[in-house]
C-alpha positions as a printed NumPy array, in Angstrom:
array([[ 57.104,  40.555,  -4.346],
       [ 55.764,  43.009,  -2.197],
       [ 56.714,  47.217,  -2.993],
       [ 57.69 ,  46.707,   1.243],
       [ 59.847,  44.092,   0.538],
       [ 61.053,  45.688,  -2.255],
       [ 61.748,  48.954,  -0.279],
       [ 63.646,  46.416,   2.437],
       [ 65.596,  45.336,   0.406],
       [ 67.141,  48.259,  -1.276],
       [ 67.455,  49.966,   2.155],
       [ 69.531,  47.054,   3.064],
       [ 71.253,  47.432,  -0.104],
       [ 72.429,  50.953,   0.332],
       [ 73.092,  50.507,   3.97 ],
       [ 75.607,  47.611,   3.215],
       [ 77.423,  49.472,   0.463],
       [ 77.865,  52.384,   2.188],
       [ 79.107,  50.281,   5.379],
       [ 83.279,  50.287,   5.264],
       [ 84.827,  47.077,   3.951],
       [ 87.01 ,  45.359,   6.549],
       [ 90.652,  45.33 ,   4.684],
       [ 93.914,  44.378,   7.047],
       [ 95.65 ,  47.552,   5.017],
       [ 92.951,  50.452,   3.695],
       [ 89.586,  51.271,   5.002],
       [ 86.96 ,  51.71 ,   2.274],
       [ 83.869,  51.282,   0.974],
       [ 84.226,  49.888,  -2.201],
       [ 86.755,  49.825,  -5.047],
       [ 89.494,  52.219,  -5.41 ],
       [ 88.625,  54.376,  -8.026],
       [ 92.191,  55.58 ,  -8.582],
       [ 93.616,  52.529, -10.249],
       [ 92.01 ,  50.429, -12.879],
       [ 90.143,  47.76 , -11.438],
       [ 90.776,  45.025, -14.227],
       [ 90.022,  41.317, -14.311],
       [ 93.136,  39.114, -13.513],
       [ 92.325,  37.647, -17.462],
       [ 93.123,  41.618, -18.44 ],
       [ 96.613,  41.22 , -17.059],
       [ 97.291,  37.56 , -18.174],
       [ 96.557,  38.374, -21.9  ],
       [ 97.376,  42.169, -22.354],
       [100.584,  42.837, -19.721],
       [102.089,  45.418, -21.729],
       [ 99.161,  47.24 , -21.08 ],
       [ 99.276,  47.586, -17.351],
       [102.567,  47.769, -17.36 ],
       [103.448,  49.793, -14.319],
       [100.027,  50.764, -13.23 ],
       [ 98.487,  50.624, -10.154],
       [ 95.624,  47.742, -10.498],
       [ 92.911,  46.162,  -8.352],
       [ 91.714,  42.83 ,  -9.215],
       [ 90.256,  39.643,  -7.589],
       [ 92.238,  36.145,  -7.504],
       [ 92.7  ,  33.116,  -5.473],
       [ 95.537,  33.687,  -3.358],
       [ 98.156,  31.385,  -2.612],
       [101.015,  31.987,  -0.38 ],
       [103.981,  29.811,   0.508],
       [107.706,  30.08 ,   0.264],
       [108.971,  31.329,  -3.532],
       [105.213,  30.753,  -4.321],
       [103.329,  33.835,  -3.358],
       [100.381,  34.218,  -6.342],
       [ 97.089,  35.371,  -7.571],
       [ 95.759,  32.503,  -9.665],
       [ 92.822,  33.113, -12.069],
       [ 90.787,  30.593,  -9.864],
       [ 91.167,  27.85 ,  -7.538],
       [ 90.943,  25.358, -10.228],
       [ 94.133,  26.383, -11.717],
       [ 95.773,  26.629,  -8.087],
       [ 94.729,  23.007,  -7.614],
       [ 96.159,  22.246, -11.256],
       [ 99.517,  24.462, -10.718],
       [ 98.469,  26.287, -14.083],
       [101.359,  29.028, -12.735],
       [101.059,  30.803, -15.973],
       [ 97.562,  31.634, -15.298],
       [ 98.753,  33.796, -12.126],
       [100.377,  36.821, -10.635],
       [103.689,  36.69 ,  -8.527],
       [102.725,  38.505,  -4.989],
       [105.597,  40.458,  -3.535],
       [104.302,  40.493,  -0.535],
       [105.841,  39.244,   3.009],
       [104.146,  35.517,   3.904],
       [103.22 ,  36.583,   7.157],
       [100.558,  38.873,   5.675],
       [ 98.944,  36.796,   3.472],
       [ 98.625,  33.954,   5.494],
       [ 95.371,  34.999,   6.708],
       [ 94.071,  35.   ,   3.517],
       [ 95.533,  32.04 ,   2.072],
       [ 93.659,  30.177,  -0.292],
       [ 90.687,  32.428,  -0.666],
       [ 89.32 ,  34.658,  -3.156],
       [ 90.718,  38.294,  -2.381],
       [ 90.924,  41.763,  -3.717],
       [ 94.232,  42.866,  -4.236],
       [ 95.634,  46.481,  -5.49 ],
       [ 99.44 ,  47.049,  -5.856],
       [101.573,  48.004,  -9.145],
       [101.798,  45.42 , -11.958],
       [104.871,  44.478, -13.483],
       [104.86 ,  42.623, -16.713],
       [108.415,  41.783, -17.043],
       [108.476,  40.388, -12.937],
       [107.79 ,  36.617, -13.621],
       [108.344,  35.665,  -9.757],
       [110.679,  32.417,  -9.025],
       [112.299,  30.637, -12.116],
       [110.114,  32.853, -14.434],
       [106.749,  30.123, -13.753],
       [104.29 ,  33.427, -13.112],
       [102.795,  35.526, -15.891],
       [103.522,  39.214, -14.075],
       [103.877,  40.113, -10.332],
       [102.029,  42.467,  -8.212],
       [104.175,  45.052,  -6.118],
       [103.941,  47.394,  -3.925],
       [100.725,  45.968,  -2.534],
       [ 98.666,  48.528,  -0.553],
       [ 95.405,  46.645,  -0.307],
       [ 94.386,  42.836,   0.42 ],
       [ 91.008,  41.775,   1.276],
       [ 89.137,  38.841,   1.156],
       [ 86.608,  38.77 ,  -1.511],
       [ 83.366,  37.733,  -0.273],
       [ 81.122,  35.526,  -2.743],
       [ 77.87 ,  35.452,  -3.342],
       [ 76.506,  33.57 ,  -0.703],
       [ 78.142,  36.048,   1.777],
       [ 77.006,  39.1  ,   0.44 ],
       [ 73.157,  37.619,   0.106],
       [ 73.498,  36.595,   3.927],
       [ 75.036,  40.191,   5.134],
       [ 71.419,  41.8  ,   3.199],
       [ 69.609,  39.32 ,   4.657],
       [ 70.55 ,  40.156,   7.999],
       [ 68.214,  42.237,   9.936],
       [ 69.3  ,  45.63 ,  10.382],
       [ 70.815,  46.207,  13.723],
       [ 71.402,  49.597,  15.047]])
């Protein structure tokens, strides 16, 4: 590697971080650093803990009637592992967009909310962010890109 391409690439680097995420709630640039920002395992093995607290994590989102949820990963979504996912209180209609994909979301977490006949391990309220989560592949493209201005 070159010290030009090296320079390149952490110019594209700070110019994509300090670029606004595209969220259908909250502009921002990166996480909120007002709530924790906790892995979903966090919540699904310590609730007590986060009991109450506004959170930010990333999930796979599923959303369909009495089934609104984070789950750990699609894996478990595909295997209905229910305990190894967040209730969403959130209307359908806003999720939709972002059904089945890996999103950010930031609400208040309530351990004792189990969602329909008790099958979740927690719910998120009050949700005042959802964003899809872009993977790797995304991210490398969007630094790849040549800089346009």
């Amino acid at each position: 590697m070159t010290i030009n391409y090296i320079k390149g690439l952490l110019i594209s680097l700070f110019f994509f971080i300090s670029q606004p995420l595209k969220s259908d709630e909250l502009p921002a640039s990166s996480l909120n650093l007002s709530v924790d920002s906790v892995s979903i395992y966090a919540l699904l093995s310590n609730p007590l803990k986060y009991h109450n607290k506004k959170v930010q994590f990333v999930g796979f989102l599923n959303i369909e009637h009495e089934g609104n949820a984070v789950y750990a990963n699609k894996l478990d979504f595909d295997q209905m592992i229910t305990k190894n996912s967040i209730w969403v209180d959130i209307a359908s209609k806003r999720g939709e967009r972002f059904n089945e994909q890996y999103v950010l979301i930031e609400g208040t977490f309530k351990a004792d909310e189990q969602g329909h006949f008790g099958l979740f391990s927690g719910a998120i309220e009050d949700v005042v962010r959802l964003q899809l989560h872009k993977n790797r592949k995304q991210l490398e493209a969007e630094l790849k890109a040549p800089y346009n201005h």
